[in-house]
C-alpha positions, 0 to 999 in steps of 0.5 A: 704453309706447306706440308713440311711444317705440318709434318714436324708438328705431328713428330713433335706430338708424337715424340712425347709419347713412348707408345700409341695412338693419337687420335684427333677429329676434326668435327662435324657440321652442326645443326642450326635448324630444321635441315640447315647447319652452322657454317663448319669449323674445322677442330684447331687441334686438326687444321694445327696439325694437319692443315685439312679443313673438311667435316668428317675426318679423323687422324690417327697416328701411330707409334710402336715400341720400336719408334715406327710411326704411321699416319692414318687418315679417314675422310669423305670419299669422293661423291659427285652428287653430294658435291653438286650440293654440298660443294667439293671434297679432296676424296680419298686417293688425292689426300694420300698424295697431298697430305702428310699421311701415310694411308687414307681411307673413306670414313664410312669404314672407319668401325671397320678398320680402326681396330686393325689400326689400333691393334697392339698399342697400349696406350691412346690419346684423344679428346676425353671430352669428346662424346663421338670420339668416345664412343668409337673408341669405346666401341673398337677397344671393346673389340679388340678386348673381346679377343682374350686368347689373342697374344696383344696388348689392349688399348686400355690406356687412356689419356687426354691429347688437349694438354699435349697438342696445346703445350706445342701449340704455346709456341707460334711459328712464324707462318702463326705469327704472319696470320696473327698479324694479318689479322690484326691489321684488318683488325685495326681498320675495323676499330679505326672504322668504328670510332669515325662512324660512330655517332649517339642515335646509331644502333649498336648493331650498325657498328657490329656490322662494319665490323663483320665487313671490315673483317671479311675483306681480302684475307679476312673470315670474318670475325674471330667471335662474335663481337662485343658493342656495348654502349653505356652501360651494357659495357658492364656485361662482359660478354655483350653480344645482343649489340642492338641498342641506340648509342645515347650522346655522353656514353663510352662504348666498348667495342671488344672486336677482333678478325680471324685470318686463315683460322688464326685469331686477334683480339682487340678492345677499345672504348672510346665516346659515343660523341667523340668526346670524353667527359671528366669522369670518364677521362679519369677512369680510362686514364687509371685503366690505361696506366694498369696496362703500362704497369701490365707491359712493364713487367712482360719478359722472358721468365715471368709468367701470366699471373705475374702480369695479372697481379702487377695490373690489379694493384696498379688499378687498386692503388688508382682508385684509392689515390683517386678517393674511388675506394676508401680504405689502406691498399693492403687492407683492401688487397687483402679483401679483394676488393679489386675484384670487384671492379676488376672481376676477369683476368688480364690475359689469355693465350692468343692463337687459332682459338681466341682463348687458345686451348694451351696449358696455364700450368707446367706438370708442377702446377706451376706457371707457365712461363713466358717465352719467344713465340707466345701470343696473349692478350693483356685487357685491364678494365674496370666496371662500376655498377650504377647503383654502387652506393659506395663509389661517386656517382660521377663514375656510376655505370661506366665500364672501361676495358683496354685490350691488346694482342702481345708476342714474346720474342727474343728481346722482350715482347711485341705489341701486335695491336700497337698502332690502333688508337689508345691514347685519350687525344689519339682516340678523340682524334681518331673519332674525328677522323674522314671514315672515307680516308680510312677504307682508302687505305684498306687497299693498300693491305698487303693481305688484299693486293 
């Protein structure tokens, strides 16, 4: 992506202020041990607005009353020792000629030369929430306050930066989009992958695996979080993640799995049987789950908004489970009491983007809902999840949890399922459990993302 896209980003940012500073930081190496770390991640609020992945750094923006901004930014200063380490760094001099900023200097020096920056604003805007950010600020506009007989505004305005950057970043631009689906197609493989392979007797953690590889191919970072294999009844715990159990023959297995691409993430769910073969009862459940996610899709338009989606789901998969005597009682007495919950106890959707539950705002300045429009991405995932020692519900349909989840794009018609292609339907994914896992890593080559 190049410079000039990221340079809008920051004057759209900057255009819903009247006066300040925008401070963003873009993290630091976080330890996992004695003397090693996790593998670093760049602050999406950072790579969204600067496309610059090294630890340390910190942006500050700037704009007075007259509408002059300034771009200031504090990274690393080249170090040939620490780079036979620690691997190389952009260093000062270069990022100002490469970078859409205006000035650039070592971050070694960034008490000394913050408040100059900050001198005479107002108003800031930075992560509230972030305690080392916090405390530098805190520290420069002490500073800056201690200079009473100075004739100059004081930085004493604080405001929080998340809802500014995440109501642009609602909007995915089409070089967003391209990495969305990128992603989804290695995401695909991966859960076509996992439906041949898997088989009862095999670990959980074998299918977790694939994935892992699948996902870090051409392209591919790997998974965008960690991923979910939950056979039988682990699918019942939302977020599964020991992924360490045998698969046993007549459980489902709910693989919640998606890969990130250049930061970008998708989000998939499927369950599918571990032999390959739905049972009655859990052809039954999965029948109702898929039907509530075609009520979701019936109701995705320019317009609506999330909770819309969310209640349409819920009384689809209530009304189900009445019909199919699962649930005793009228719809509105049992509507009324939430007994959907549950079986259904998490949302329908969430925002989709370089974060996999994306830190963009669920409600406007009104405290009303967001409302769907082109660029948007979000997840739609009805589910169902049946204790087994539920005494009030069959015992046919004890211990199976069902969850079917897609990545959606608003467009201009109406919307795009990004996530289409990977089996859904009951024969299409018994078909798919039959399938050669040779003939699908031949067509892995043929990703436009690995050529």
């Amino acid at each position: 992506m190049d410079g000039t896209s990221f340079k809008t980003r920051q004057e759209n940012l900057l255009e819903l202020i009247s006066e300040g500073a925008v401070l963003v930081s873009g993290g630091n190496y976080k330890q996992k041990s004695h003397d090693t770390d996790y593998p670093f991640r760049i602050h999406s609020d950072f790579k969204y607005l600067l496309g610059f992945e090294e630890p340390e750094t910190l942006l500050v923006m700037t704009k007075n009353n007259s509408g002059i901004v300034r771009r200031h930014l504090f990274l690393r200063s080249k170090d040939p020792l620490m780079e036979m380490w620690m691997g190389k760094r952009l260093g000062v001099e270069k990022a100002k000629d490469i970078l859409t900023v205006d000035e650039t200097y070592p971050v070694s020096k960034i008490e000394e030369t913050l408040p100059s920056i900050l001198h005479g604003h107002k108003n800031l805007y930075f992560d509230l929430f972030n305690s080392e950010l916090c405390e530098l600020v805190t520290k420069t506009t002490k500073k800056l306050c201690n200079k009473r007989k100075e004739k100059a505004f004081k930085p004493l305005s604080w405001h929080s930066v998340r809802d500014l950057v995440g109501t642009l970043r609602l909007y995915k631009d089409q070089n967003e989009i391209s990495a969305i689906k990128k992603a989804a197609q290695l995401t695909e493989v991966g859960h076509r992958l996992a439906m041949a392979k898997t088989k009862p007797g095999i670990n959980e953690k074998e299918i977790s695996d694939l994935l892992g590889y699948i996902f870090s191919q051409g392209e591919g970072e790997g998974p965008a979080y960690d991923s979910i294999v939950a056979g039988g009844e682990n699918a019942l715990i939302l977020h599964y993640i020991e992924n360490n159990q045998d698969l046993q023959k007549g459980d489902l297995i709910l693989i919640d799995a998606g890969a990130q691409l250049n930061t970008y993430a998708s989000d998939v769910t499927r369950t599918f049987p571990v032999d390959g073969k739905f049972t009655e009862a859990q052809k039954e459940i999965y029948s109702i789950v898929l039907e509530s996610q075609k009520t979701a899709f019936s109701v995705m338009k320019n317009g609506s908004n999330l909770t819309d989606i969310h209640n349409a789901t819920s009384q689809s998969l209530l009304r189900s489970l009445i019909n199919h005597k699962i649930v005793k009682g009228e719809f509105e007495e049992n509507w009324e009491k939430g007994t959907i919950k549950k079986y259904y106890p998490h949302g329908t959707g969430h925002w989709l983007g370089l974060d996999v539950h994306d830190m963009c705002p669920y409600y406007d300045s009104h405290l009303e809902d967001i409302k769907l429009a082109p660029g948007m991405i979000f997840t739609c995932e009805p589910g169902l999840y049946f204790s087994p020692t539920d005494s009030e519900i069959p015992p046919q349909y004890r211990g199976i949890g069902i969850r079917i989840e897609d990545d959606i794009l608003m467009t201009k018609e109406g919307y795009e399922n990004l996530t289409r292609s990977i089996p859904k339907e009951i024969k299409e994914v018994e078909e798919a459990c039959q399938a050669d896992p040779k003939s699908i890593l031949s067509k892995l080559s043929s990703l436009p993302l690995l050529v």
